[in-house]
GUFI-216556 format. One record per atom (N, C-alpha, C): residue in three letters; x, y, z. Coordinates in steps of 0.001 Angstrom, whole numbers, plus 500000, padded with zeros to 6 digits. Example, Ala and Ser with C-alpha at 12.3 -4.5 7.8 and 13.67 -1.06 7.14 Angstrom:
<nodes>
ALA513190494310507800ALA512300495500507800ALA513200496700507800SER512850497750507080SER513670498940507140SER512900500030507870
</nodes>
This chain:
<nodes>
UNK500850498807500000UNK500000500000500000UNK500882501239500000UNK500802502260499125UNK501322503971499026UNK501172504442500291UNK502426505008500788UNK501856505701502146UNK501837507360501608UNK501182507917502565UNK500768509463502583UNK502182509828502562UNK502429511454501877UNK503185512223501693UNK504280512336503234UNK503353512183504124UNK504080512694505323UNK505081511095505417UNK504199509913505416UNK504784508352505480UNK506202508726504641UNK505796509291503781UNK506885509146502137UNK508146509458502883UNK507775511173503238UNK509032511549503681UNK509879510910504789UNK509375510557505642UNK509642510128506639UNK510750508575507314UNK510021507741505731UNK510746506440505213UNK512005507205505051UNK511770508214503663UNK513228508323502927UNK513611508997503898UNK513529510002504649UNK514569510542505727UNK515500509537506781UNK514614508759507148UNK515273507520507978UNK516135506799506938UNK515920506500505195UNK517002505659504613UNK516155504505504673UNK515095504430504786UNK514474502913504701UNK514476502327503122UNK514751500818503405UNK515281500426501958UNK514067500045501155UNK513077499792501597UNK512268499404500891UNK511338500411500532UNK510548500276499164UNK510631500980498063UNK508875500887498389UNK508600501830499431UNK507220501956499677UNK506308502229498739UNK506680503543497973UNK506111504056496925UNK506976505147495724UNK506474505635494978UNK507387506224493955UNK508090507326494518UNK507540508174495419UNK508056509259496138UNK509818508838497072UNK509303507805497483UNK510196507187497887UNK511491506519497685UNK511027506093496380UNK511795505411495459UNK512821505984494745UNK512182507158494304UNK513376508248493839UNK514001509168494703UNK513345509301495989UNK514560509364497554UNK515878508711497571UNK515478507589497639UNK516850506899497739UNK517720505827496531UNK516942506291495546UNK518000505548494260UNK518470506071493229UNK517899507365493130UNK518307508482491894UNK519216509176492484UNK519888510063491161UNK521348510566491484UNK521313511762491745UNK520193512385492135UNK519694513717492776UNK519868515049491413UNK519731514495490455UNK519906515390489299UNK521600515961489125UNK522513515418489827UNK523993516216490018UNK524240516794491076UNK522965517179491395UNK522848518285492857UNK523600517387493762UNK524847518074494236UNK525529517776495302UNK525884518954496632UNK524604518657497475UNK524500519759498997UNK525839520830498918UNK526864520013499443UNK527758521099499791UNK528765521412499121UNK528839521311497608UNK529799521095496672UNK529107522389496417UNK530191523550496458UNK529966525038495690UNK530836525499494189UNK531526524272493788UNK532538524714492551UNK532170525441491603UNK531159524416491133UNK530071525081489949UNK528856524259490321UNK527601525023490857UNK526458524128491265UNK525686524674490459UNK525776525432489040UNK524534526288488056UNK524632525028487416UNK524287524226486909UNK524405523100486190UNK523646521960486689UNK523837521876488391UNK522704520838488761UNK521712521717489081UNK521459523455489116UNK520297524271489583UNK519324524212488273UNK520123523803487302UNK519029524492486248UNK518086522727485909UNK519398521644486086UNK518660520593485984UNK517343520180486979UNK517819520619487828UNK516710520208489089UNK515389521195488814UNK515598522313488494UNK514362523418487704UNK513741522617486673UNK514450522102485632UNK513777521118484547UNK513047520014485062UNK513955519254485463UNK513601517640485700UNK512636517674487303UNK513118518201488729UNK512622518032489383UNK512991519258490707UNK512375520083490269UNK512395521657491074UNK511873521769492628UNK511235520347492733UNK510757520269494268UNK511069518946494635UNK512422518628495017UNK513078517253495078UNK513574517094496709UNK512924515992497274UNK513442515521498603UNK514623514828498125UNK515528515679499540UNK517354514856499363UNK517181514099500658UNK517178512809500512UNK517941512367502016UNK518980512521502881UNK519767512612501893UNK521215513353502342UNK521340514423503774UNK520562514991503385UNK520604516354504004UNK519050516930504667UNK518193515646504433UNK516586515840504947UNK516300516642505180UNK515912517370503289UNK515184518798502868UNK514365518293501801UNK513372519200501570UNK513285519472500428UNK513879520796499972UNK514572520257498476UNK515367521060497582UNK514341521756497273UNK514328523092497062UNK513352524156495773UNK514223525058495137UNK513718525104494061UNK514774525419492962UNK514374526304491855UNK513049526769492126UNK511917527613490957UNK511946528747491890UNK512313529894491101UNK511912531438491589UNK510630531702492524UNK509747531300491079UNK508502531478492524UNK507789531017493070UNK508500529442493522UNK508593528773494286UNK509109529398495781UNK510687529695495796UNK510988529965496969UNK510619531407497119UNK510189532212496336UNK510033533316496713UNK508310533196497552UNK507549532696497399UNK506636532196498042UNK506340531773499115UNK507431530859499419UNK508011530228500018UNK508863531223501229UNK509321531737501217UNK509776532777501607UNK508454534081502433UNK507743534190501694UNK506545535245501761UNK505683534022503125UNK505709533076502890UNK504973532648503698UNK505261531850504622UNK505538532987505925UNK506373532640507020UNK505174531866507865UNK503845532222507763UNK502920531155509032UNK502853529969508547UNK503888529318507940UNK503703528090507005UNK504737527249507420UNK505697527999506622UNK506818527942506856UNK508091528848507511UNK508098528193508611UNK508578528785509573UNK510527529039509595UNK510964529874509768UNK512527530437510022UNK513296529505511237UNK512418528730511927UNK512314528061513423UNK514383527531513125UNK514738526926511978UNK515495525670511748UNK516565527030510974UNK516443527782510254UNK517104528384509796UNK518883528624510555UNK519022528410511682UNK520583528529512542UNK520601527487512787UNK519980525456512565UNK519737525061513431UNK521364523594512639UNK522165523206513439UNK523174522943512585UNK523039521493511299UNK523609521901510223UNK523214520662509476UNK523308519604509674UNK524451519055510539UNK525099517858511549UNK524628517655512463UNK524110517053513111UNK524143517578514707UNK525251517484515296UNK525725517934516630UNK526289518039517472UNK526672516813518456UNK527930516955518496UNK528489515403518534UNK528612515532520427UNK529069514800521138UNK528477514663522538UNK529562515535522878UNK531036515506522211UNK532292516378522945UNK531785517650522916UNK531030518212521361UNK531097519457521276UNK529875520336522022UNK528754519249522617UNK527547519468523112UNK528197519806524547UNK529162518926524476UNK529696519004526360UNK530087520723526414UNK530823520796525347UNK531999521970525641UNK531085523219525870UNK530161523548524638UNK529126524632524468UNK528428524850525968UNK527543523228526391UNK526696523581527445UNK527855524158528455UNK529097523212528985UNK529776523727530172UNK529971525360529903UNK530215525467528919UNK530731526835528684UNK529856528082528610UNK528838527380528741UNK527444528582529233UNK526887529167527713UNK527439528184526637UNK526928528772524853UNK525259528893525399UNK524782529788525535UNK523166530074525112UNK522657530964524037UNK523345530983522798UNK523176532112521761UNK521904531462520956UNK521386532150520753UNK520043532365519580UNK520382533288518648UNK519993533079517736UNK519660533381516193UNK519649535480516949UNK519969536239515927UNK519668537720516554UNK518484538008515445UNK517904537540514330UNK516765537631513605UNK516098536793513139UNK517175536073512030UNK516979535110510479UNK516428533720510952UNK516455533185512613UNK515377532161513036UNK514680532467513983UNK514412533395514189UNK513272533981515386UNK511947534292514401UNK510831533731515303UNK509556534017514644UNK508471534831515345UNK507233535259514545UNK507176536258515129UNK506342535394516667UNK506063536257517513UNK505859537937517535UNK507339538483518010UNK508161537328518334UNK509925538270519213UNK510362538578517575UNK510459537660516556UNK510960539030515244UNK510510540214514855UNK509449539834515011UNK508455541769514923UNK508569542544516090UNK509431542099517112UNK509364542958518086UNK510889543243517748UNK511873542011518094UNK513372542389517685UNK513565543296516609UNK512909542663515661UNK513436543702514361UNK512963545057514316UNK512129545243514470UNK511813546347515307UNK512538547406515392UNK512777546918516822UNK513779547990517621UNK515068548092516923UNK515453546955516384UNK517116547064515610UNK517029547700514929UNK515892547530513812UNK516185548868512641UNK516132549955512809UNK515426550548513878UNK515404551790514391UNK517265552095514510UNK517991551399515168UNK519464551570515161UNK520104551343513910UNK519598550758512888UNK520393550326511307UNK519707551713510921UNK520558552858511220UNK520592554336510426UNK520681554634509223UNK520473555558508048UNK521133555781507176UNK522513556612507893UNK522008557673508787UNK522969558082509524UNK524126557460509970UNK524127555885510512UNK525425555047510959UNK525620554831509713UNK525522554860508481UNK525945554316507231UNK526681555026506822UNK526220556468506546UNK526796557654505986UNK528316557501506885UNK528275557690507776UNK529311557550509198UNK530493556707508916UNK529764555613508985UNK531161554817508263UNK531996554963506874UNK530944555656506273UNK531782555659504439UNK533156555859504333UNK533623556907505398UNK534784557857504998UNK535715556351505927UNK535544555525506624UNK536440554563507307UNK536382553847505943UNK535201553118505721UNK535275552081504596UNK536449552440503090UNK536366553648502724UNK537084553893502029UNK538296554221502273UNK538984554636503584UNK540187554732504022UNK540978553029504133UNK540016552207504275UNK540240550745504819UNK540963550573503334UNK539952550942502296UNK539917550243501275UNK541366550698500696UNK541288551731500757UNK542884552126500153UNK543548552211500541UNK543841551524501547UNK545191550863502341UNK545354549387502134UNK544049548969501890UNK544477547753501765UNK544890547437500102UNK544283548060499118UNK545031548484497736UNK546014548672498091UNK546746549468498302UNK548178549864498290UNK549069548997499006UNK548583547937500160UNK549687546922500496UNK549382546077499208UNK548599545499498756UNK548585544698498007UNK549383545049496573UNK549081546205496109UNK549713546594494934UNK551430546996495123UNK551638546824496561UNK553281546566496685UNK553790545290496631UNK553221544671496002UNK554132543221495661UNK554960543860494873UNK555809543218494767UNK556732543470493607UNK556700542668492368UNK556639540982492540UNK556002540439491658UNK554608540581490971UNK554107541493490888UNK552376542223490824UNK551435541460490642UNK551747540552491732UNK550223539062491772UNK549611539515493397UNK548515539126493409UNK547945539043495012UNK546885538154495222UNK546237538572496238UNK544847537368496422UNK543498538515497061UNK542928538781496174UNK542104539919496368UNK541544539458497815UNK540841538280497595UNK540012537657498840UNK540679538240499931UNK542138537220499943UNK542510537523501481UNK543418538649501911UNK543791539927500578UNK544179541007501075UNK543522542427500863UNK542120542268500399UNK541422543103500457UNK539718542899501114UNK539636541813500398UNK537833541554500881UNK537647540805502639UNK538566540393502461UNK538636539481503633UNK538816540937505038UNK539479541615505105UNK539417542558506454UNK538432543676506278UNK538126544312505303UNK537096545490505486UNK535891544908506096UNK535447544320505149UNK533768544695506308UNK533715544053507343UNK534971543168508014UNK534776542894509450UNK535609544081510196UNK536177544957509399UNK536532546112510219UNK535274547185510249UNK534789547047509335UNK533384548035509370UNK532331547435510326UNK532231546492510747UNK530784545896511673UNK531452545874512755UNK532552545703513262UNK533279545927514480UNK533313547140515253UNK533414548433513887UNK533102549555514508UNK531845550142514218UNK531079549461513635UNK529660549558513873UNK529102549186515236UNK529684548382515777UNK528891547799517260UNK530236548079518071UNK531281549028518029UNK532121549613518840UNK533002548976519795UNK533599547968518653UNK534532546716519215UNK536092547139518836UNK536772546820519273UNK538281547103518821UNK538633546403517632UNK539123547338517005UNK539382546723515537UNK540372545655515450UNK541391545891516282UNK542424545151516614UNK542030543639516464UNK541030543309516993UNK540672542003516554UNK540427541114515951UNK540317541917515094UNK539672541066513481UNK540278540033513155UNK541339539506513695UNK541755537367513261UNK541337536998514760UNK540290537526515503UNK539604537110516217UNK538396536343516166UNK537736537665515531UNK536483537423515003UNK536140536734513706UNK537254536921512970UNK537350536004511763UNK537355534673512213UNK538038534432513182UNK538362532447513472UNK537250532443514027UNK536330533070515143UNK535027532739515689UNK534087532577514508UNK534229533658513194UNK532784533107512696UNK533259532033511364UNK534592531438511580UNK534792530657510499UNK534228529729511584UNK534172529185512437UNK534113528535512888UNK532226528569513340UNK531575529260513565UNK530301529554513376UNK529679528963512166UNK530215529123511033UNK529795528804509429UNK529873527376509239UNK530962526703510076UNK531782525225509968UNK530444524259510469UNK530240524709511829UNK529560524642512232UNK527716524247512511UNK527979525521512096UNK526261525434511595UNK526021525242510033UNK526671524981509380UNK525977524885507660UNK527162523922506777UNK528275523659507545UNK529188522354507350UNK528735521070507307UNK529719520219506652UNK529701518906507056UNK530532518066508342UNK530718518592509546UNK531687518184510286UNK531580516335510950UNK532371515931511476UNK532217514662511994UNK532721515860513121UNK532471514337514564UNK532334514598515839UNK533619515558516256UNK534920514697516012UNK536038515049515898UNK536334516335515482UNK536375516675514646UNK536459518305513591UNK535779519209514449UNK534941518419515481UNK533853519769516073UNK534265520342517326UNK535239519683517619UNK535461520158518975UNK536529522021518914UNK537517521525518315UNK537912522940518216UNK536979524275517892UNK536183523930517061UNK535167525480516745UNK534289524614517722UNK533443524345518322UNK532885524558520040UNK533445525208520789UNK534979525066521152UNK535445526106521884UNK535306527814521302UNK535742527616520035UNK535517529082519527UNK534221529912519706UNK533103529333519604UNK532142529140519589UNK531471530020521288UNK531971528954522359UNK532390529285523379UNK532301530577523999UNK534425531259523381UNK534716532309523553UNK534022533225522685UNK533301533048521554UNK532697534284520594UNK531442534664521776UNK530234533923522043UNK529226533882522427UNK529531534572523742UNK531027534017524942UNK531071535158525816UNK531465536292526140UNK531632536679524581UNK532323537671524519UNK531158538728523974UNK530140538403523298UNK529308539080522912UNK528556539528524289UNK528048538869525193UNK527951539136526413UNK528246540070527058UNK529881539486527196UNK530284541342527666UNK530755542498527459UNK530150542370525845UNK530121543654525121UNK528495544509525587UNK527686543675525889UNK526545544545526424UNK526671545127527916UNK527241543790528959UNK527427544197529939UNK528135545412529969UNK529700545649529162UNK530259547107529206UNK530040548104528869UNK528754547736527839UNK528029549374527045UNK526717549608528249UNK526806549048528739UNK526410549154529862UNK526706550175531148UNK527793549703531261UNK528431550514532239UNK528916551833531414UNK530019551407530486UNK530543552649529963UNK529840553673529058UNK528627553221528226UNK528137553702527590UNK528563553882525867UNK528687554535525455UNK529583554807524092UNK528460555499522718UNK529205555396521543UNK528694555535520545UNK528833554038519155UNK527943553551519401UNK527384551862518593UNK526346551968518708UNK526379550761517400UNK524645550431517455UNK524175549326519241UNK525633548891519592UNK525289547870520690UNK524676549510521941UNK525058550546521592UNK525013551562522830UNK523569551957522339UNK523147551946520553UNK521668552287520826UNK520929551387521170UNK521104550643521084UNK520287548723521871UNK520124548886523306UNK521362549530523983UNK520976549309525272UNK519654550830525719UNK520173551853524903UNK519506553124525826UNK518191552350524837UNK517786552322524060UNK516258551975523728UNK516244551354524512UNK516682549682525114UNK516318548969526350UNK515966550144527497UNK516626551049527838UNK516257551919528944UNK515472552898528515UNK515247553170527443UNK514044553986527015UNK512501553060527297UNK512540552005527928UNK511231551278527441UNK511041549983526261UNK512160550138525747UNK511469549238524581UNK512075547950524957UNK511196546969524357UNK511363545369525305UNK511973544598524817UNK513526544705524917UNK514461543602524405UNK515393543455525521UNK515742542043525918UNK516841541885527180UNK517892541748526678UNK518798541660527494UNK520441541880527148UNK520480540498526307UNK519950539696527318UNK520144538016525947UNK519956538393524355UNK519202538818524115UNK518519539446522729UNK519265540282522567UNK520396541583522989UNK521177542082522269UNK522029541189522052UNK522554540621523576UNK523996539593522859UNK523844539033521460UNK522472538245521765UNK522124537357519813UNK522077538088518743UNK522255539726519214UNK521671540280517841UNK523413540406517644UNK524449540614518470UNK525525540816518148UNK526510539362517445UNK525804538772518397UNK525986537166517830UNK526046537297516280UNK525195537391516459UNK524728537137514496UNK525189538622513468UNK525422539574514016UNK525600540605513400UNK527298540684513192UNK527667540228513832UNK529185539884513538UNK530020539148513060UNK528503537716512831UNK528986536895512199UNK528766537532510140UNK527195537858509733UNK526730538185509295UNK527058538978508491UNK527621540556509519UNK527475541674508966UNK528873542000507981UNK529387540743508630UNK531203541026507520UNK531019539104506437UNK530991537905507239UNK531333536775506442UNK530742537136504913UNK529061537279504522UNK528020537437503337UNK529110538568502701UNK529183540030503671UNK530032540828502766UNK531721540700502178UNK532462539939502627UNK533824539506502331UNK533571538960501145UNK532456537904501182UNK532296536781499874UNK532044537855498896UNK530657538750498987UNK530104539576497855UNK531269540206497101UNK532300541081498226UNK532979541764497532UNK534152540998496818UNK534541539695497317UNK535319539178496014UNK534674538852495313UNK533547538252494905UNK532839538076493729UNK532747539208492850UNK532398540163493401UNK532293541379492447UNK533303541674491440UNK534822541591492282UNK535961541603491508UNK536652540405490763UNK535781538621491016UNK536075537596490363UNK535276537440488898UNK533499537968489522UNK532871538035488240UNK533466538907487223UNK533430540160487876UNK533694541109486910UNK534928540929485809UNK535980540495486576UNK537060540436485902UNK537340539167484958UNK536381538230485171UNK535777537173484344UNK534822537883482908UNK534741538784483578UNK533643539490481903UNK534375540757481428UNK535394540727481289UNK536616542384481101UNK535740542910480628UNK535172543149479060UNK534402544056478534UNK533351544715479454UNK532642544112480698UNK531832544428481849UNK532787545027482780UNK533831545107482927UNK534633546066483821UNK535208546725483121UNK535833546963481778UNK535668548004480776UNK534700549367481230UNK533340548207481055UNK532213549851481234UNK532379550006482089UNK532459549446483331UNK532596550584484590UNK533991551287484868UNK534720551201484303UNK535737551832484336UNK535313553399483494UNK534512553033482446UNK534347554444481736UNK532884555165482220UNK532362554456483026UNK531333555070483188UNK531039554072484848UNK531580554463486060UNK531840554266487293UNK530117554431488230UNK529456555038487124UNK527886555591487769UNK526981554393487663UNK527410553242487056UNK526748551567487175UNK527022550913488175UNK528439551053488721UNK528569550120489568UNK527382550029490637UNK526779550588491015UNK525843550077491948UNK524563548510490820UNK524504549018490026UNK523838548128489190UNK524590546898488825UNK526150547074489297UNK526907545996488535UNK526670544739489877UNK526830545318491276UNK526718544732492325UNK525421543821492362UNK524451544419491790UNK522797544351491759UNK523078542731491616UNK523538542714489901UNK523929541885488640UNK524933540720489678UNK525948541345489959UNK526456539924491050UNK525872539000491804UNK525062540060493045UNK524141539492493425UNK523384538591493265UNK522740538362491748UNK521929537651490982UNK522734536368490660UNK524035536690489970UNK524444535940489154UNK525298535082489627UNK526100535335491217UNK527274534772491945UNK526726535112493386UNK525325534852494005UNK525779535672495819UNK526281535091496656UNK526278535522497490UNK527232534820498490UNK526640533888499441UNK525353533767499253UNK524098532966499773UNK523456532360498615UNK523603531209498672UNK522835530259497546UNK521365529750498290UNK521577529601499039UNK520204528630499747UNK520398528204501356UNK519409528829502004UNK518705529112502981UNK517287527967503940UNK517057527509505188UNK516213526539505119UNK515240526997505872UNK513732526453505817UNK512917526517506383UNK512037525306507298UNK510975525410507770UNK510637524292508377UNK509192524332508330UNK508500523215507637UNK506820523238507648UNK505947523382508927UNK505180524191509091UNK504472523710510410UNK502987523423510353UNK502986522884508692UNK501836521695508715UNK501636521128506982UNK501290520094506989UNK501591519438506171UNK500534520917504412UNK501302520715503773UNK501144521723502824UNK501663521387501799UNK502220522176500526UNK502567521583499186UNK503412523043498448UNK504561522753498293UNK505229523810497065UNK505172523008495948UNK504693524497494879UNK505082524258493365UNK504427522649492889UNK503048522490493709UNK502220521302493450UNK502594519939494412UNK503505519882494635UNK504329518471495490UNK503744518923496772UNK503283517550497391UNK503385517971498829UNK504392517688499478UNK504546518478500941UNK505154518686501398UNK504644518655503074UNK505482517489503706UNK504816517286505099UNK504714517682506077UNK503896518218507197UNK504380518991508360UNK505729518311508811UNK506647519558509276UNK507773519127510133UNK509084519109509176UNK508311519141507687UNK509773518604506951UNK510441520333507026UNK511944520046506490UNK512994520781506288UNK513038520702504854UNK513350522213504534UNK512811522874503196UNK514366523554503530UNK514676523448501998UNK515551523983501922UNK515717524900500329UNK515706525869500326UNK515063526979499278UNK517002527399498613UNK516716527553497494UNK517902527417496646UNK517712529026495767UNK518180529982496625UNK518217531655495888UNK518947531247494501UNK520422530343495058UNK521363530498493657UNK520743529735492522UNK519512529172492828UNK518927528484491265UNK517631529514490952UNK516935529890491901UNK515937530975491184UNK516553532015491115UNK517709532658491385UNK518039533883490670UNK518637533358488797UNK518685532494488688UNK518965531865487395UNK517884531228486466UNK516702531938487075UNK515350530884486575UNK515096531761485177UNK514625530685484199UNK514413531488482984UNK513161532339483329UNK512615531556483663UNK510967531958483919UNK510713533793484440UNK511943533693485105UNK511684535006485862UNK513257536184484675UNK514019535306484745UNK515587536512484064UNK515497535839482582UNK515664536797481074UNK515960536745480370UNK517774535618480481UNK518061535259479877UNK519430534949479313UNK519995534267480498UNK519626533779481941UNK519585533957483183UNK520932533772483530UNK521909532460482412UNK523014532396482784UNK524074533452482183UNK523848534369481556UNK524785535303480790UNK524852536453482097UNK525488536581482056UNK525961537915483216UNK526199539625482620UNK525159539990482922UNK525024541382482419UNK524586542549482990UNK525789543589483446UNK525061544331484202UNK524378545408483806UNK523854545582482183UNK522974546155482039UNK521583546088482352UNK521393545096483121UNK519468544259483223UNK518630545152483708UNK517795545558484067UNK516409546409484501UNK516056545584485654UNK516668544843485474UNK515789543706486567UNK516355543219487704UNK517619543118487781UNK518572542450488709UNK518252542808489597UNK517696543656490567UNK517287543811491789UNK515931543161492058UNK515835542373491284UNK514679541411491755UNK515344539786492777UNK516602539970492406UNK517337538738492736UNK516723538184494276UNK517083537191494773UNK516413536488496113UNK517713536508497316UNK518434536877496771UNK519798536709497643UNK519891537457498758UNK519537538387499439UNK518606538817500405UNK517339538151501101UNK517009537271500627UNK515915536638500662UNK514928537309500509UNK513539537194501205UNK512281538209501008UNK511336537802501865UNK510512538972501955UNK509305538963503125UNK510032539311504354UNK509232538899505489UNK509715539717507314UNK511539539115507105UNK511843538188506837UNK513096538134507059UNK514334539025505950UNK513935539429505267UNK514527539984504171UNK515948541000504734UNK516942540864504384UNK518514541355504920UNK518601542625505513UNK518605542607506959UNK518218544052507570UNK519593545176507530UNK521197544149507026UNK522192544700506614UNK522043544819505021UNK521360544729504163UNK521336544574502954UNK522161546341502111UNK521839547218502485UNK522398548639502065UNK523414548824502457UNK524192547976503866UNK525804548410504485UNK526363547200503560UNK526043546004502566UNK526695545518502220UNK526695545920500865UNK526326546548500406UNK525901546782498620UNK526988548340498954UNK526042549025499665UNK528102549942499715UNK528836549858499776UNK529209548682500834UNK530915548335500849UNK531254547794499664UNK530762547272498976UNK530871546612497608UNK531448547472496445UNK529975548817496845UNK530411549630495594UNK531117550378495712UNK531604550661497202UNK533112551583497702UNK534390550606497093UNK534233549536497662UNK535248548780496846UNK535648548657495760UNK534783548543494529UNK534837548560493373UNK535393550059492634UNK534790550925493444UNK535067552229493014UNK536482552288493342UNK537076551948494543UNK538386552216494612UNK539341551338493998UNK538902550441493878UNK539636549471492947UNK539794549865491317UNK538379550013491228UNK538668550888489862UNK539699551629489447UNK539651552967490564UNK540642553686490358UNK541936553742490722UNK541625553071491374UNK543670552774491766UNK544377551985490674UNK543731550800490309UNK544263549688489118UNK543296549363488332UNK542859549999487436UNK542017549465486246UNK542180548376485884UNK543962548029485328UNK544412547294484970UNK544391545556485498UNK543693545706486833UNK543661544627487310UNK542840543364486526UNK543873542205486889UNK543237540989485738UNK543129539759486418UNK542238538682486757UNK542369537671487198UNK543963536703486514UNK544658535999487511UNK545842535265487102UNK545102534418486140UNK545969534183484987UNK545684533230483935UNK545156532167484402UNK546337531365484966UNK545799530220485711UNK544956529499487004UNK544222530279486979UNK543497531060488137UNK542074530204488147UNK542386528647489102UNK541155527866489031UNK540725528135490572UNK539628528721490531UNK539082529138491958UNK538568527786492462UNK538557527287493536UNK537924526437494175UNK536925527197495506UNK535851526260495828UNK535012527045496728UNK535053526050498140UNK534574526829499057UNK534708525912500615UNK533295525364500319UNK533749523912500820UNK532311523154501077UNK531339523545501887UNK529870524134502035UNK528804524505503053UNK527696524141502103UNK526715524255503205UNK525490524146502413UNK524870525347502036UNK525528526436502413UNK524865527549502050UNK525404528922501506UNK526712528841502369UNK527486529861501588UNK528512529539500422UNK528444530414499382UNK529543530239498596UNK530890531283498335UNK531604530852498799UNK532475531432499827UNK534078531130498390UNK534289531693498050UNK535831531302496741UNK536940531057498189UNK538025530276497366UNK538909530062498813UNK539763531316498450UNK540157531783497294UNK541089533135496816UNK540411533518495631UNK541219534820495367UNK540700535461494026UNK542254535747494005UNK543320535008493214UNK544193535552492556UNK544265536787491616UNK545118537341491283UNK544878538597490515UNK546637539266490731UNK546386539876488997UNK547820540715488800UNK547852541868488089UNK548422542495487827UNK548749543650487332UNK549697544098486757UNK549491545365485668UNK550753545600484718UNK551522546641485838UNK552716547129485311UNK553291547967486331UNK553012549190485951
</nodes>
């Protein structure tokens, strides 16, 4: 006998061998269209197949459903009393008994600071935070972001051999120097905070065995108590941050506890620089992959915000994002069972024909590119989304002008870190004429 949708999933999530029904059947014996979870090398190839052949595909692997149609997940997305953000931080592995030990002894109690909180604490959190995400703190930082930026040009363009690694001597320190002094942390730290949220990412959206997990638990650890007593001291000392407008709104009345700033710092530090490091080497990997497209912005510098748009779409730094049913329901016609794990694929619907002309050609002339999903959409939609599209286009602008000339190394095969969600290049080689 066929069991119900919910039976279906439930077999193939457990790996049961026998071949209940067709749903099932192609759970566990088909080759998932190419789609391989955490393989980021080139995954446009199994996105567009899985759009053709099977756009709403349960993986056992990774006990989701895949979605892979624009407006599918954008739907999907829109409809948070459905599908819930609940699972969105929640780790792809679980947690092995060493690293469960280390976290609990160590007092880890961090929550999500938005992207898995539901409402009514996200409509209340988010809230109050955006009231502190200024245009004013934006404007504020510009003149740092661009001082960052052209210092870090100019060490790099002192090689003498005129090769570098854009990633890790330009993209890689700005915007964790910009969110640091956004929430009024010592800059000094930054291969601090870098090893805490590599280890955050490993973590939660990795493939780790038990073993591998113990070192980032500790990190983990020290990040989480350290966010802590960054409230406790804006506390006492007071200052100028967004962590100092968190606390006086807390003393103005408005209802968020220190736990809830720590998480918002939690996540804002992980957040507010890892997504932007990736964007901004992409910007300078795509681009320099399409010369004639960095041509025009070189002669006409008043696109680049449109060119970023176009990245966004075409390379982000977020491919896919998960959700969690909270009752049995159906995307894009398939059902879909209460409880299951949904896992929504931006980097294949920003490539959907249905929705982008040419979807795989990269062009930053489009009208449209700011339709992209890479932000996601609806209540959760990127509450840093404008501090990262500037740093981008500050970057680009200064890059522009310092070295036009800049060219990806010939031999220049990028490889990407394995996650399930970010796509992260390990370098962006790159050289220059003298």
């Amino acid at each position: 006998m066929a069991l119900s949708p919910t039976e279906a999933a439930a077999a193939a999530a457990a790996g049961c061998p026998v071949d209940h029904s067709a749903a099932a059947g192609a759970a566990t014996a088909r080759d998932h269209h190419g789609y391989e979870p955490f393989d980021m090398k080139d995954p446009f190839g199994a996105y567009a197949e899985l759009r053709r052949s099977e756009p709403v595909m349960y993986d056992e692997r990774i006990d989701c459903w895949v979605v892979t149609r624009y407006a599918d997940v954008k739907a999907t997305f829109e409809n948070w009393e459905t599908f819930s953000s609940e699972n969105a931080q929640a780790p792809v592995r679980g947690r092995g008994p060493q690293a469960t030990r280390i976290m609990k002894e160590g007092g880890f109690t961090a929550y999500s600071g938005l992207s898995a909180r539901i409402p009514p604490d996200h409509t209340r959190i988010r809230a109050i935070a955006q009231r502190a995400f200024t245009p004013r703190r934006f404007k504020a930082l510009e003149p740092t972001i661009r001082e960052n930026t052209r210092a870090a040009l100019q060490e790099m363009l002192a090689s003498p051999d005129r090769t570098g690694d854009f990633f890790a001597q330009v993209a890689y320190d700005i915007p964790t120097i910009t969110i640091l002094t956004l929430l009024g942390v010592d800059t000094s730290l930054v291969p601090t905070y870098k090893r805490w949220s590599d280890s955050r990412a490993a973590m939660t959206w990795g493939n780790l065995d038990d073993e591998a997990q113990i070192p980032h638990a500790h990190n983990l650890v020290e990040y989480w108590q350290e966010c802590i007593a960054l409230v406790t001291a804006t506390h006492a000392d007071g200052g100028d941050s967004l962590i100092a407008d968190l606390v006086t709104a807390q003393d103005g009345g408005a209802e968020i506890t220190d736990h809830e700033i720590a998480s918002l710092c939690y996540s804002l530090l992980f957040a507010g620089h890892e997504t932007t490091t990736t964007l901004i080497a992409n910007c300078i990997r795509v681009l320099l992959s399409h010369r004639e497209q960095w041509e025009t912005l070189i002669e006409d510098p008043a696109r680049i915000a449109a060119a970023v748009d176009e990245v966004l779409r075409f390379s982000g730094s977020i491919v896919a994002w998960r959700r969690k049913a909270l009752a049995d329901t159906e995307i894009g016609g398939v059902a879909i069972p209460k409880d299951a794990n949904v896992l929504l694929v931006m980097g294949s619907a920003n490539r959907d024909e249905e929705m982008f002309a040419d979807p795989e050609v990269f062009d930053i002339s489009r009208t449209d590119a700011r339709n992209h999903l890479s932000f996601g959409f609806g209540i959760h939609y990127c509450l840093g989304n404008m501090l990262a599209k500037l740093q981008a286009k500050i970057v680009l602008e200064e890059t522009i002008a310092a070295v036009p000339g800049l060219r990806l190394q010939d031999d220049a095969d990028i490889d990407f870190r394995e996650n399930l969600s970010f796509r992260v290049p390990e370098s962006v080689p790159v050289t220059w004429e003298a």
